[in-house]
C-alpha positions as semicolon CSV with decimal commas, in nm:
position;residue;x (nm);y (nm);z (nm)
1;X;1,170;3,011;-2,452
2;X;0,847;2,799;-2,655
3;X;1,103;2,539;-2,649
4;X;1,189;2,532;-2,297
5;X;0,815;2,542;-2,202
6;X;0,743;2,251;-2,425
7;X;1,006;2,018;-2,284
8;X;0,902;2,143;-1,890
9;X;0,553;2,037;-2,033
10;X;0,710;1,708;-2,166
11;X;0,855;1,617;-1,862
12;X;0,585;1,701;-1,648
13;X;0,340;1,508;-1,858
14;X;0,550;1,188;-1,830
15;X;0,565;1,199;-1,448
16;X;0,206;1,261;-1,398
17;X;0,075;1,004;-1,665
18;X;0,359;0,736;-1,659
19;X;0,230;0,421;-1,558
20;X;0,285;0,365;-1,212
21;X;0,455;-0,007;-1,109
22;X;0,447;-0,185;-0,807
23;X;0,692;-0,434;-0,670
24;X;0,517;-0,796;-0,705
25;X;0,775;-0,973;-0,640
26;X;0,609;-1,122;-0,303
27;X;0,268;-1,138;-0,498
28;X;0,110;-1,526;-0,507
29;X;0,162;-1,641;-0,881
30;X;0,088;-1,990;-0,851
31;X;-0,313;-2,064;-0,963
32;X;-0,275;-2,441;-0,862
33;X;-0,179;-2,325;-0,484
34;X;-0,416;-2,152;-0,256
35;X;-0,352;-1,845;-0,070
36;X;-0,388;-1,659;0,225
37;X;-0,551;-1,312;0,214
38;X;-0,519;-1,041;0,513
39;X;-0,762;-0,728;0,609
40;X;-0,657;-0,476;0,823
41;X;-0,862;-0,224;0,954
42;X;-0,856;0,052;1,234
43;X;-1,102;-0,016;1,482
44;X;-1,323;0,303;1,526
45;X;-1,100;0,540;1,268
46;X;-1,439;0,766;1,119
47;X;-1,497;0,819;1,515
48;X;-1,135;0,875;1,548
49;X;-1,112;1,098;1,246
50;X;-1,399;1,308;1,338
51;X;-1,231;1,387;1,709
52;X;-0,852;1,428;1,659
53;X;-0,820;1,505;1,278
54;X;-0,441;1,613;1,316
55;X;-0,330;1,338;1,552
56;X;-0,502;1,054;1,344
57;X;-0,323;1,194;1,040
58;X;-0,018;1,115;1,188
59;X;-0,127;0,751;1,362
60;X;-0,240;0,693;0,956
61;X;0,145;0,698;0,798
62;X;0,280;0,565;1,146
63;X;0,038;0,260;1,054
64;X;0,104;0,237;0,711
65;X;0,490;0,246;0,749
66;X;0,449;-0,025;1,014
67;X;0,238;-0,221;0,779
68;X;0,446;-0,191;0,447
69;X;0,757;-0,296;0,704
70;X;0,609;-0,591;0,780
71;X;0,460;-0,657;0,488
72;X;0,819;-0,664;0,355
73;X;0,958;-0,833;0,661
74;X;0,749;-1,137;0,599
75;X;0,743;-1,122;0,246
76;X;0,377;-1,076;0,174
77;X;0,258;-0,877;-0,072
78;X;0,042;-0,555;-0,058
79;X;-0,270;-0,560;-0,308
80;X;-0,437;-0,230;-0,235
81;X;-0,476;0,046;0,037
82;X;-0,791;0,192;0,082
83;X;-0,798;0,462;0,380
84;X;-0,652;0,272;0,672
85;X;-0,737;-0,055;0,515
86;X;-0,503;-0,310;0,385
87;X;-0,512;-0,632;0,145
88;X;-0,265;-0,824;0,184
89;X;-0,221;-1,174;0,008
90;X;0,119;-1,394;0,057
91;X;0,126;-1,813;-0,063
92;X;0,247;-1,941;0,280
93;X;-0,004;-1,928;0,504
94;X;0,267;-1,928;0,824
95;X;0,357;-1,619;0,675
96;X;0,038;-1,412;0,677
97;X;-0,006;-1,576;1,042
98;X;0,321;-1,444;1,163
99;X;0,228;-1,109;1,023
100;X;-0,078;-1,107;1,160
């Protein structure tokens, strides 16, 4: 049994603390070229938030599939998340204006 426990412990351990990776394949690597850099926000989401809770949670991963579709779509590439923000950077600048 101590040794079954340990190796549950193991394994959980590894999937809580192993680095986690994200695909940057689309991610601008040239420092000679410039960039374009996308924001999204919802418009009036604390309001939102604060009036229809349960409906808003489901708008949220609605949006964010949406997003991380087109993201994809257009081969951008997703810096960070924060709430219902996004950054969003991509090196062709048609590309972030076709997403947008």
């Amino acid at each position: 049994p101590l040794v079954a426990v340990l190796i549950i412990g193991i394994v959980v351990m590894y999937i809580f603390l192993k680095p986690k990776t994200r695909d940057n394949r689309n991610a601008p690597k040239d420092p000679t070229r410039p960039i374009c850099v996308l924001f999204t926000d919802i418009q009036a989401s604390t309001t939102l938030w604060g009036e229809i809770p349960e409906e808003m949670s489901e708008a949220l991963d609605v949006h964010h599939a949406v997003i991380r579709k087109l993201i994809q779509k257009h081969k951008c590439y997703e810096v960070k998340t924060i709430g219902d923000c996004f950054m969003i950077a991509t090196a062709d600048p048609a590309a972030g204006l076709t997403l947008a």
